[in-house]
Backbone as JSON Lines, residues from 0, in Angstrom:
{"i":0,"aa":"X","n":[-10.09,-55.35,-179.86],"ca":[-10.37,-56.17,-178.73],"c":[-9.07,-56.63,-178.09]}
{"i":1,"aa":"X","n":[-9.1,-56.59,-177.12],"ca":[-7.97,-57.42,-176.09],"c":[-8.05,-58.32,-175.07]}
{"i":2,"aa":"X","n":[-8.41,-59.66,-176.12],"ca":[-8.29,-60.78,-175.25],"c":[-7.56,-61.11,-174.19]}
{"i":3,"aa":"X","n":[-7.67,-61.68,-172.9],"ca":[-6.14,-62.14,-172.02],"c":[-6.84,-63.42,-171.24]}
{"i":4,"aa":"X","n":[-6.37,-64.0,-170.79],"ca":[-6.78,-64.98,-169.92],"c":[-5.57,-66.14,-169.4]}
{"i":5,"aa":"X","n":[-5.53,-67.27,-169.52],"ca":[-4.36,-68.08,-169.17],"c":[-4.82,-69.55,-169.82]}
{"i":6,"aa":"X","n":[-5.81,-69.86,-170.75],"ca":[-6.09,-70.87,-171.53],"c":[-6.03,-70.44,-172.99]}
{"i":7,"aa":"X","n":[-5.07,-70.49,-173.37],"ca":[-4.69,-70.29,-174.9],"c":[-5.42,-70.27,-175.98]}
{"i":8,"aa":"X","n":[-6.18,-71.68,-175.93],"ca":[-6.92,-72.47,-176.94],"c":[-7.94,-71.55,-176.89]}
{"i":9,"aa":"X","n":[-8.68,-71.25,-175.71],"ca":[-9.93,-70.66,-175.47],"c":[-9.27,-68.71,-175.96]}
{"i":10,"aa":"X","n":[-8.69,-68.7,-175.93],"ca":[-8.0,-66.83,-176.53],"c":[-7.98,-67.02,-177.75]}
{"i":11,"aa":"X","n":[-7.33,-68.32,-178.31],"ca":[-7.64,-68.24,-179.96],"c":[-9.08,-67.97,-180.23]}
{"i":12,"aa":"X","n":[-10.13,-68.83,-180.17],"ca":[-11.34,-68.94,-180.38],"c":[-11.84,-67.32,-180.27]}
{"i":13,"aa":"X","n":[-11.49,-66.77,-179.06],"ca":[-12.02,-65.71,-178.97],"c":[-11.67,-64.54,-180.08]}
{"i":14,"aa":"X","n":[-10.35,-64.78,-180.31],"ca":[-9.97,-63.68,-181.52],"c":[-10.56,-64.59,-182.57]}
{"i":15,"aa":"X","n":[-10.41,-65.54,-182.83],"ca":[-11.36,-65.98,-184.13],"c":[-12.56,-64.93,-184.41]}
{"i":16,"aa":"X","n":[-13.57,-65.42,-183.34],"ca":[-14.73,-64.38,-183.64],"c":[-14.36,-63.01,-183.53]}
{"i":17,"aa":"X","n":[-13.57,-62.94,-183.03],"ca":[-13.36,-60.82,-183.12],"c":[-12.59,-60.76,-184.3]}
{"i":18,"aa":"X","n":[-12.11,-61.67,-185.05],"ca":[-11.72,-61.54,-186.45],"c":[-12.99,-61.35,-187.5]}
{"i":19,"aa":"X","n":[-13.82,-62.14,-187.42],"ca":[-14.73,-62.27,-188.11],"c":[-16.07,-61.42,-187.74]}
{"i":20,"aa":"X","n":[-16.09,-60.26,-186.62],"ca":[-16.84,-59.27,-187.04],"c":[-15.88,-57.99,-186.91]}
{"i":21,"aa":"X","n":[-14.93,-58.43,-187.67],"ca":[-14.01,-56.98,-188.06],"c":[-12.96,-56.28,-187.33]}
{"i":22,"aa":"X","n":[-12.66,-56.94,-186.13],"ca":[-11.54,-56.35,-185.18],"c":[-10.27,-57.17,-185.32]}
{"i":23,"aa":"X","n":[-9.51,-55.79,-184.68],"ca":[-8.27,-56.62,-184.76],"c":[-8.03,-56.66,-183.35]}
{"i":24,"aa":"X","n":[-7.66,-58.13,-182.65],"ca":[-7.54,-58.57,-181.75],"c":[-6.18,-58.54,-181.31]}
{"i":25,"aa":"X","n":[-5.81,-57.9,-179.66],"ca":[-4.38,-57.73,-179.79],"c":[-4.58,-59.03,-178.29]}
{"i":26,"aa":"X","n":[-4.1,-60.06,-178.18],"ca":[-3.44,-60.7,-176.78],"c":[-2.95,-60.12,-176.29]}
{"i":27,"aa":"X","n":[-3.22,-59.8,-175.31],"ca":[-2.46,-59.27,-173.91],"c":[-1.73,-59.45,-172.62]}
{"i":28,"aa":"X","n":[-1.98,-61.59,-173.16],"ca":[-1.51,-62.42,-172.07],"c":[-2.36,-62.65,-171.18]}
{"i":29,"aa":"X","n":[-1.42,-63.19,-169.63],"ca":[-2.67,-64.1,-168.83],"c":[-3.11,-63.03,-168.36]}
{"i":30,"aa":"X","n":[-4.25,-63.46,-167.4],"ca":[-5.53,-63.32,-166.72],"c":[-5.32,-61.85,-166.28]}
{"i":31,"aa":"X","n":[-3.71,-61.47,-165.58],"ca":[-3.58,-60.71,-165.1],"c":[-3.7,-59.31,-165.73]}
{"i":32,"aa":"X","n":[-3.66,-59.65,-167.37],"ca":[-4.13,-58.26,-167.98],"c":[-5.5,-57.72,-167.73]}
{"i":33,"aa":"X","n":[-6.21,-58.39,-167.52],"ca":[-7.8,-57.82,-167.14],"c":[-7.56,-56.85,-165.99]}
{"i":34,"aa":"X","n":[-6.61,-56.8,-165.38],"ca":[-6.36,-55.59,-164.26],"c":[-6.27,-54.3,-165.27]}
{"i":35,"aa":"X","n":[-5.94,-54.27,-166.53],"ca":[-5.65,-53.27,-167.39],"c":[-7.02,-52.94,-167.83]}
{"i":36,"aa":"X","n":[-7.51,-53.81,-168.09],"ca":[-8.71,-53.67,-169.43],"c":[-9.97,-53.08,-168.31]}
{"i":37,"aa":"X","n":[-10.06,-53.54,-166.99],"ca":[-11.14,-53.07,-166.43],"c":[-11.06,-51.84,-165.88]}
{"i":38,"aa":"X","n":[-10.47,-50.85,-165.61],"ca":[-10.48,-49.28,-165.71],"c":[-10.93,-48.78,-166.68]}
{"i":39,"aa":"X","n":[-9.86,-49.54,-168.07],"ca":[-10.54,-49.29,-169.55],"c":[-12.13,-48.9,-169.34]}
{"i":40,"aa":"X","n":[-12.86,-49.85,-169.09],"ca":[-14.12,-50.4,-169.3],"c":[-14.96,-49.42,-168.38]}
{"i":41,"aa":"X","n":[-14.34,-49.2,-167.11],"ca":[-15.16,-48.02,-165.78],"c":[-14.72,-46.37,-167.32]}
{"i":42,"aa":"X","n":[-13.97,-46.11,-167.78],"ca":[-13.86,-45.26,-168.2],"c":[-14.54,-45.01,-169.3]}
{"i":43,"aa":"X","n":[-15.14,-46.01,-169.98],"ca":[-15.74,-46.07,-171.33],"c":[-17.63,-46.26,-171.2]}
{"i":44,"aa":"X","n":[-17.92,-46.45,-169.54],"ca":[-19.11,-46.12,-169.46],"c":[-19.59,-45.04,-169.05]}
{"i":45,"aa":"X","n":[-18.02,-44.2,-168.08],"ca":[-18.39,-43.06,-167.41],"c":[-18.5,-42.07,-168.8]}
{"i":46,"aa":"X","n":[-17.76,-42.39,-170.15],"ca":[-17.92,-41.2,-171.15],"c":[-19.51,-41.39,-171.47]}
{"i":47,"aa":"X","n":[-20.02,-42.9,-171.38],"ca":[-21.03,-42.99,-172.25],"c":[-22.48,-42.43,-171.67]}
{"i":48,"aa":"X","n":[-22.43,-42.13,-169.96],"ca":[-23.0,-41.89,-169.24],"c":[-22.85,-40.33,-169.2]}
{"i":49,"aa":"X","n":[-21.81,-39.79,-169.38],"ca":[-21.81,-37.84,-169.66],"c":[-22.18,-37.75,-170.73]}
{"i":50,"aa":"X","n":[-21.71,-38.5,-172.17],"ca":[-22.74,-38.14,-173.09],"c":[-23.5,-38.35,-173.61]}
{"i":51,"aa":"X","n":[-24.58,-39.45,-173.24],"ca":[-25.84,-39.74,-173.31],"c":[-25.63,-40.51,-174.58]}
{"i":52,"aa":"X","n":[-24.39,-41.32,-175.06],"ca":[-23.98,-41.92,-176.68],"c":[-23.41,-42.5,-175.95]}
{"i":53,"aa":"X","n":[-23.5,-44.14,-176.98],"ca":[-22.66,-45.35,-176.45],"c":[-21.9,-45.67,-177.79]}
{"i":54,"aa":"X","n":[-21.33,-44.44,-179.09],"ca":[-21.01,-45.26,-179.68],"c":[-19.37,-44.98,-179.89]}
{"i":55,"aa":"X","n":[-18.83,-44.6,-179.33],"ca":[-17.75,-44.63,-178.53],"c":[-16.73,-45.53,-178.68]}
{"i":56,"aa":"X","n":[-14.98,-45.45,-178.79],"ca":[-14.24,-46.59,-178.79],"c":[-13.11,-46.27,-178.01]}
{"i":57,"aa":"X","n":[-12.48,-47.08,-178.0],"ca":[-10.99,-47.01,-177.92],"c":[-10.09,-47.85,-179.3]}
{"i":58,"aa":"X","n":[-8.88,-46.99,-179.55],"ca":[-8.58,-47.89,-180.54],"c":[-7.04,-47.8,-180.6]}
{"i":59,"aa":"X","n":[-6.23,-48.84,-180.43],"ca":[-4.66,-48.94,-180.09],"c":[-4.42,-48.37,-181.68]}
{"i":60,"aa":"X","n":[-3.07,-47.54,-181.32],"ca":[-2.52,-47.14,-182.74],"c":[-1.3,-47.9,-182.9]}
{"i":61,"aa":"X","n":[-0.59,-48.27,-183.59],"ca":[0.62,-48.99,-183.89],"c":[1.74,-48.39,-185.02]}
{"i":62,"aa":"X","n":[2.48,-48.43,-185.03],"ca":[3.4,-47.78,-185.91],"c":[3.92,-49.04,-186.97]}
């Protein structure tokens, strides 16, 4: 998951719960990252829509 927004307190909370059903939550900073994440999101329905499966991810790799 990749939280972003520009209220801190409220980004913790949110990775809280994406901690606790199993993700690892990366911050991405303010608000302005959602310019990133929403292409993400047009791209992850157009796969789910060619292949008739929604179970599908994306998943950051890290070294």
């Amino acid at each position: 998951m990749f939280p972003c927004g520009n209220d801190n307190d409220a980004k913790k909370v949110v990775s809280d719960i994406c901690v606790d059903f199993g993700f690892d939550p990366v911050d991405i900073g303010s608000i302005e990252g959602s310019r990133e994440l929403e292409p993400m999101c047009i791209l992850w329905v157009k796969i789910g829509f060619m292949t008739g499966s929604w179970t599908h991810a994306f998943k950051l790799l890290r070294r």
